[in-house]
C-alpha positions as CSV (number, residue, x, y, z in Angstrom):
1,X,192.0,117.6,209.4
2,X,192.7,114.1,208.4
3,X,191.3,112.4,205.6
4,X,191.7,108.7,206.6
5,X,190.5,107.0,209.2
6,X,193.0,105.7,211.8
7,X,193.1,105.3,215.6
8,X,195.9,105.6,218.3
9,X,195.6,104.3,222.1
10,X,197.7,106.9,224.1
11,X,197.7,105.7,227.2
12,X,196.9,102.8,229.3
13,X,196.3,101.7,232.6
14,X,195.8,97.7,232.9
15,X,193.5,96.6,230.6
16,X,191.8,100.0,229.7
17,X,192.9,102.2,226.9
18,X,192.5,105.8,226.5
19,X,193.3,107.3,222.8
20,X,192.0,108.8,219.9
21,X,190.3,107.9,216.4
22,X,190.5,110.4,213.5
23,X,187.7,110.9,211.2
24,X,187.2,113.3,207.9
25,X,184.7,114.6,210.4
26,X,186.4,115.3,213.4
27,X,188.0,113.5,216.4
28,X,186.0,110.6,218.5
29,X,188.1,110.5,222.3
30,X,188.2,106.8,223.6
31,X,186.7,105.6,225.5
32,X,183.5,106.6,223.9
33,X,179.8,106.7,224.3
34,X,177.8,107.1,221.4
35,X,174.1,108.5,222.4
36,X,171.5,106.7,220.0
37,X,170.0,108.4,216.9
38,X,167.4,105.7,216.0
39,X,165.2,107.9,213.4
40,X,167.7,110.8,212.5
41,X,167.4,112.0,215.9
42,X,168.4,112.1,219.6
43,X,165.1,111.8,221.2
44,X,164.4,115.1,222.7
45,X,167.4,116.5,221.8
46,X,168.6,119.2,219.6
47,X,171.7,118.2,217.7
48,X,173.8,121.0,219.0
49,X,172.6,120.2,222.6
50,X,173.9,116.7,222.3
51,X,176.8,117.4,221.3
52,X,177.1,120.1,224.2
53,X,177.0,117.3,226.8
54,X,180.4,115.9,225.4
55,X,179.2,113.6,222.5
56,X,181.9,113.4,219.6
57,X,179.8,110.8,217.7
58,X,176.5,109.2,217.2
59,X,174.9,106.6,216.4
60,X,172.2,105.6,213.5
61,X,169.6,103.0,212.5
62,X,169.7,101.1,209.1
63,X,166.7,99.0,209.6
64,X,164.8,101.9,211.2
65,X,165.8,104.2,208.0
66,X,166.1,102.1,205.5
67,X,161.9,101.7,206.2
68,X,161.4,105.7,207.0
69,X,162.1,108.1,204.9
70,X,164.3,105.4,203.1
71,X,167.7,105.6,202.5
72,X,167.6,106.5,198.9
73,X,165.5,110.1,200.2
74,X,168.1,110.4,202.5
75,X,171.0,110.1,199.7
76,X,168.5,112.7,197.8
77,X,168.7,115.5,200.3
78,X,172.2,115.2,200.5
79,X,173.4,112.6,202.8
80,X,172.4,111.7,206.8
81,X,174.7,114.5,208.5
82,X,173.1,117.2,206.6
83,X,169.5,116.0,207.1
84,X,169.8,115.8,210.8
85,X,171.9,118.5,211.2
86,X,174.8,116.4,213.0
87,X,178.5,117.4,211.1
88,X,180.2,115.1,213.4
89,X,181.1,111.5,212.7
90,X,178.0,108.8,212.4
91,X,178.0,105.3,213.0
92,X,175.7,103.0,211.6
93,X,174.5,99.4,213.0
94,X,174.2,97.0,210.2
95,X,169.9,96.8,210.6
96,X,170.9,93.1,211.8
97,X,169.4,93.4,214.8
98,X,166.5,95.1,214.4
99,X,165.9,92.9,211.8
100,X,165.6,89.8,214.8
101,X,164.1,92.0,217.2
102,X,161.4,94.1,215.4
103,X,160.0,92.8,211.9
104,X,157.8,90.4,211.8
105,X,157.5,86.9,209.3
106,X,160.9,87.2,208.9
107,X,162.6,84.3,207.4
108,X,166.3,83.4,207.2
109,X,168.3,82.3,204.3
110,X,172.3,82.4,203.6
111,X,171.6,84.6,201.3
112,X,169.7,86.9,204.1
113,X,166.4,88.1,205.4
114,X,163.4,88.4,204.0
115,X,161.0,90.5,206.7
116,X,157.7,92.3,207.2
117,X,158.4,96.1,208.0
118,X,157.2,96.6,211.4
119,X,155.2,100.0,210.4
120,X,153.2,99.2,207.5
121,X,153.6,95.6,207.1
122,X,155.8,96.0,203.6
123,X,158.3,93.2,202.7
124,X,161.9,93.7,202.1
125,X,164.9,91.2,201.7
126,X,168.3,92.6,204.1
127,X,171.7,91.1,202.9
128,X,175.1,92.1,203.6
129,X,175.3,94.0,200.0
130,X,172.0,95.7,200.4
131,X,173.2,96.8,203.9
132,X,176.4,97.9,202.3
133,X,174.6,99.9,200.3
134,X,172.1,101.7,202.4
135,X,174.8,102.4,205.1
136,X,176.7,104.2,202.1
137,X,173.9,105.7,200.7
138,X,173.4,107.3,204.4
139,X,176.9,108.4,204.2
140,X,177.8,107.0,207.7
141,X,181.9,107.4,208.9
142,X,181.8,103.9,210.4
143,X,180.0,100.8,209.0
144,X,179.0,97.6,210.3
145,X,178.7,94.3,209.1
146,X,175.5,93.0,208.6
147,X,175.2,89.7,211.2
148,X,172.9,87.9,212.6
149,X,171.8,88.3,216.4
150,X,170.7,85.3,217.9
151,X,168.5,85.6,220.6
152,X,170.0,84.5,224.3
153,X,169.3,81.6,225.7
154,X,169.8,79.5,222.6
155,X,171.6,76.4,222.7
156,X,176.1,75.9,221.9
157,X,174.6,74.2,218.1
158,X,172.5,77.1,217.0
159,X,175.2,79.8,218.4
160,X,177.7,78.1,216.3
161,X,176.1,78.4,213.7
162,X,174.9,81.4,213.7
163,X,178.4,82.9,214.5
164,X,179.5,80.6,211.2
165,X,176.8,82.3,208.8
166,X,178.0,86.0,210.3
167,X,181.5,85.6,209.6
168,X,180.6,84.2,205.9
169,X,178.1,87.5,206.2
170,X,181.2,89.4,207.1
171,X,183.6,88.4,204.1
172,X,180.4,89.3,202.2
173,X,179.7,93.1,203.6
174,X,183.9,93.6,203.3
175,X,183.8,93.0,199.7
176,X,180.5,94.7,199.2
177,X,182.0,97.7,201.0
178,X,185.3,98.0,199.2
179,X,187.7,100.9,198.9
180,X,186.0,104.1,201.1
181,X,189.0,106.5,201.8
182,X,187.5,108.1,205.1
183,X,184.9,105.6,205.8
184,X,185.6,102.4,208.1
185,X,184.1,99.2,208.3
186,X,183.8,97.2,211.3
187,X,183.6,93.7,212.0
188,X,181.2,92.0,214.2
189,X,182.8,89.4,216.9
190,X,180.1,86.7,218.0
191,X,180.1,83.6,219.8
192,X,177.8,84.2,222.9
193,X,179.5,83.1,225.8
194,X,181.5,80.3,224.7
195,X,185.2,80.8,224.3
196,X,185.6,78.8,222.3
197,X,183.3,79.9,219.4
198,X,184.4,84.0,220.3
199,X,188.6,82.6,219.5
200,X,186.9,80.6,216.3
201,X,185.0,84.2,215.5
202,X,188.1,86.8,216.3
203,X,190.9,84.8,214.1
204,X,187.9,84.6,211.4
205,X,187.4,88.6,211.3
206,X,191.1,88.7,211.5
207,X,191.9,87.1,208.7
208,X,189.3,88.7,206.7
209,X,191.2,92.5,208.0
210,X,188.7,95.4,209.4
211,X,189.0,99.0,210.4
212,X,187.6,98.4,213.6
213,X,186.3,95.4,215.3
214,X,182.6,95.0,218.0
215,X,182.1,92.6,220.4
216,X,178.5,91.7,219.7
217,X,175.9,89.6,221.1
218,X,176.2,91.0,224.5
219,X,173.5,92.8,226.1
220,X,170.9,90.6,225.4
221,X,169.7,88.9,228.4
222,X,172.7,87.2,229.9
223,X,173.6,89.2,232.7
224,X,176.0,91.3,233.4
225,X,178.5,88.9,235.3
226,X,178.4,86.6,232.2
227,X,178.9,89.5,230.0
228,X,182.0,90.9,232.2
229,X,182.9,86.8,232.0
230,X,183.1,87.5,228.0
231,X,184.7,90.7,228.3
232,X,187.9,89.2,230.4
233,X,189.2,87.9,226.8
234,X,187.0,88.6,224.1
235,X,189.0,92.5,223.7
236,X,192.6,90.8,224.3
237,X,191.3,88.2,221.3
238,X,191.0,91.4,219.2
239,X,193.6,93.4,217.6
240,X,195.4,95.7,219.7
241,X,195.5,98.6,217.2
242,X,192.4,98.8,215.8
243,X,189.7,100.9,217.9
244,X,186.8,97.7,220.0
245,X,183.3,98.4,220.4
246,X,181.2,96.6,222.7
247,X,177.5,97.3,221.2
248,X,174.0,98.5,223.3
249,X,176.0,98.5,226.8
250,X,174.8,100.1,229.1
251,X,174.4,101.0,232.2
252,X,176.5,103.3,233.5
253,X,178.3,100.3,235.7
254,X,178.3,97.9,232.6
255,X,180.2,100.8,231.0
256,X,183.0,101.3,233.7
257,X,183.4,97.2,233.6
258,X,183.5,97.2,229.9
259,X,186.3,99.9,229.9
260,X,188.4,98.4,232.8
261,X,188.4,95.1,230.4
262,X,190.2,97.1,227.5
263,X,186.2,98.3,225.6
264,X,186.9,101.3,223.7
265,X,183.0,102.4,222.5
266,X,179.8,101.8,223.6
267,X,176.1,103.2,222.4
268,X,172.9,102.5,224.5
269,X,169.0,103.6,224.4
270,X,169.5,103.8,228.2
271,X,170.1,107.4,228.8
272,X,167.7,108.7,226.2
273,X,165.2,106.4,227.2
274,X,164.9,106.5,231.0
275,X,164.9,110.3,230.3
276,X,161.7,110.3,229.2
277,X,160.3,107.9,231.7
278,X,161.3,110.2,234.8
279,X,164.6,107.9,235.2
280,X,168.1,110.0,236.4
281,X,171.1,108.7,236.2
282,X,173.3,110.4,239.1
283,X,176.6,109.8,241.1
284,X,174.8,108.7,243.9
285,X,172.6,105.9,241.5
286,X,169.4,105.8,239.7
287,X,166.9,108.7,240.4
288,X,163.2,107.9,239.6
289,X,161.3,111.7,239.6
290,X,158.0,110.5,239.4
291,X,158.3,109.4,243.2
292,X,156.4,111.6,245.6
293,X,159.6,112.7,247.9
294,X,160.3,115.4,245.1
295,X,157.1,117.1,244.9
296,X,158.0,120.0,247.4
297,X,162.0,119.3,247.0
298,X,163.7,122.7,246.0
299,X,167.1,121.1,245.8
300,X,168.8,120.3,242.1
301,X,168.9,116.6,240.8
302,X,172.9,116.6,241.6
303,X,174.0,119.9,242.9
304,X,177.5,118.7,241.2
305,X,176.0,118.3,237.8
306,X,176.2,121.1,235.6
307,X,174.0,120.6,233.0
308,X,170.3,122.6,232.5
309,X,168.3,120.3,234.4
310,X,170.1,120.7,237.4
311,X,171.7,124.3,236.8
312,X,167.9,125.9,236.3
313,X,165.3,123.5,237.7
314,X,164.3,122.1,241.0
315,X,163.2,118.7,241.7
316,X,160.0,119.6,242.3
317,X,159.5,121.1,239.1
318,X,161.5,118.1,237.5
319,X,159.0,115.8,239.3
320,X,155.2,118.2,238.0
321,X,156.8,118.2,234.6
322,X,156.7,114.6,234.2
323,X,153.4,113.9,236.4
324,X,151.9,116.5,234.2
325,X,153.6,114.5,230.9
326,X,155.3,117.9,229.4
327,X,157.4,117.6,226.6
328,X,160.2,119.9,228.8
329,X,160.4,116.9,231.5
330,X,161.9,114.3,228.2
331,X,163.9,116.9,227.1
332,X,165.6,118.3,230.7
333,X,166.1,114.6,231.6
334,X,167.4,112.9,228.6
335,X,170.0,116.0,228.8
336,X,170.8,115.6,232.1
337,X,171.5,111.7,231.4
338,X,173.6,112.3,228.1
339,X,175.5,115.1,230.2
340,X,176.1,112.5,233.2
341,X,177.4,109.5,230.4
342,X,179.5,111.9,228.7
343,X,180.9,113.3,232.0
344,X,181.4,109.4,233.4
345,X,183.1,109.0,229.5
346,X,185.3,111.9,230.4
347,X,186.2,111.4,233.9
348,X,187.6,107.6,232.7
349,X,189.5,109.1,230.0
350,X,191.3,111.3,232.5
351,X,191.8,108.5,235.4
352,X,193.4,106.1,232.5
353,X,195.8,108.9,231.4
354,X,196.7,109.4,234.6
355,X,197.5,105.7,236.0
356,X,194.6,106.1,238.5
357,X,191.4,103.7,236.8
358,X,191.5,102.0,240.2
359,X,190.9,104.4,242.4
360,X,188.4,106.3,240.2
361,X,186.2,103.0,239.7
362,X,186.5,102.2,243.6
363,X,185.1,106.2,244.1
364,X,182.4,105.5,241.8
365,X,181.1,102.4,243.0
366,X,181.0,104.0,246.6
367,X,179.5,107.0,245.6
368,X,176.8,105.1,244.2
369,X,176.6,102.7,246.9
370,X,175.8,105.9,248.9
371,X,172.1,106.1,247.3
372,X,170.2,109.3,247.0
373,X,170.5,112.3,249.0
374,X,167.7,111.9,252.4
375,X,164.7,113.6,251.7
376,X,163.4,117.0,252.8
């Protein structure tokens, strides 16, 4: 097994790349989808059941672990893979984010952020160093910078200069991080939708030199024809040999978009999330259980799906598990929608490697287009 990090597109088909990166701890395939870990945990999920659906890596919260148990327990017991039980490769976001979306009285200085925990009310001061430092603590394989998320709409003045004070953020967090045989950082691309200020943002991560490079700043209210507007030369402003991560897309058809435009990994709430509200993904579109069609339905969620949920269980008993509010109806679901991500993941992988992205993108927009299966 390898003991650097390094990453190698081995095949492409138009814009989209299919390849491989190489961890200490085992091999991510491209294009990836990284389910979401936010507390040291897959909601509803056992480790090894996550990574039964296809997952080669996951993804963890600074900000929401930094505040509970703290990184410094975490460091204690022996590092974030062995306290969740997750061997496989880890990335963490940079607590940026969260920082913007979740804490409240937070206030922003060049130096960082000063912020109110969201939980008990606690203040605590986020730079790039202290990220640096809690993300290594952690023990994460892949790193990001610590940035600042503006919040969409915001006028061309106050994305420009929030896209300035991440890439000074940036130099910061590289020479905070330093040398990490086995460990990568990433840098964070910004710029909203302006071209203009995403070229300004690429050259500046460039010059600086990272491991790996995320498109950020999408995903957050713009829509996705914007976003796909972003995503027809934001990647090609990136280098080409260094693994792109486009970060909390999405659904499933912001996924296959963001691939087709050259996106190598992506991490979302989505799946984990609509699992527990009675929300399936499926080939043939979104399936929402708590509907009344499924109470006497004997038929599987997707008779092609192979995963527990529809291998073992009816949608009628999908559907009185979730009216009833049992914990099994979370945990069938969000399984069934990790499985179907993972299995989209996999089925793009192939259809780059084999020359035919086209024609597997045109099958799954029809498919979808199709809607669900008539009732019984």
């Amino acid at each position: 097994m390898t003991q650097k990090f390094d990453f190698h597109v081995t095949a492409t088909d138009g814009a989209a790349r299919t390849g491989r990166i190489h961890t200490p701890r085992g091999e991510i395939r491209t294009p990836a989808f990284m389910p979401v870990g936010t507390a040291a945990t897959v909601k509803a999920m056992l480790p090894e059941s996550v990574r039964a659906t296809g997952a080669d890596i996951l993804l963890g919260n600074t900000y929401h672990l930094m505040l509970r148990p703290t990184a410094e327990r975490i460091d204690r017991l022996g590092g974030l893979h062995r306290f969740m039980n997750w061997d496989r490769p880890i990335l963490t976001d940079s607590g940026g984010f969260q920082v913007m979306s979740l804490a409240a009285l937070r206030k922003l200085t060049e130096e960082g952020v000063r912020f109110k925990s969201h939980i008990d009310g606690s203040s605590h001061f986020l730079t790039p160093e202290r990220s640096m430092e809690i993300q290594r603590l952690l023990g994460s394989d892949i790193v990001m910078c610590f940035d600042e998320c503006p919040a969409l709409p915001a006028t061309d003045a106050e994305v420009a200069r929030s896209m300035a004070l991440s890439m000074r953020w940036a130099q910061r967090s590289r020479d905070a991080f330093g040398d990490r045989p086995g460990h990568a950082l990433f840098g964070i691309m910004q710029g909203g939708v302006t071209r203009e200020l995403r070229e300004e943002s690429a050259l500046a991560l460039r010059a600086i030199g990272f491991d790996g490079y995320a498109i950020g700043g999408l995903a957050v209210g713009e829509g996705q024809e914007a976003m796909f507007g972003v995503l027809d030369y934001a990647p090609g402003m990136l280098p080409e040999d260094k693994p792109r991560y486009l970060m909390g897309v999405g659904k499933p058809d912001d996924i296959v978009g963001a691939v087709e435009r050259g996106v190598d990994m992506m991490d979302c709430v989505l799946p984990s999330r609509s699992g527990r509200t009675g929300q399936a993904f499926t080939r043939r579109g979104v399936v929402n259980l708590r509907n009344a069609r499924h109470m006497d339905d004997p038929r599987p969620l997707d008779e092609q799906c192979t995963c527990p949920a529809c291998r073992s269980y009816s949608r009628a008993y999908l559907h009185h598990v979730l009216r009833s509010q049992e914990i099994i109806a979370s945990m069938l679901l969000t399984w069934h929608n990790l499985h179907y991500y993972q299995e989209l993941m996999a089925g793009l992988r192939g259809a780059i490697s084999e020359g035919r992205l086209a024609a597997f993108v045109a099958a799954f927009h029809a498919q979808r287009a199709m809607g669900d299966i008539e009732p019984v």
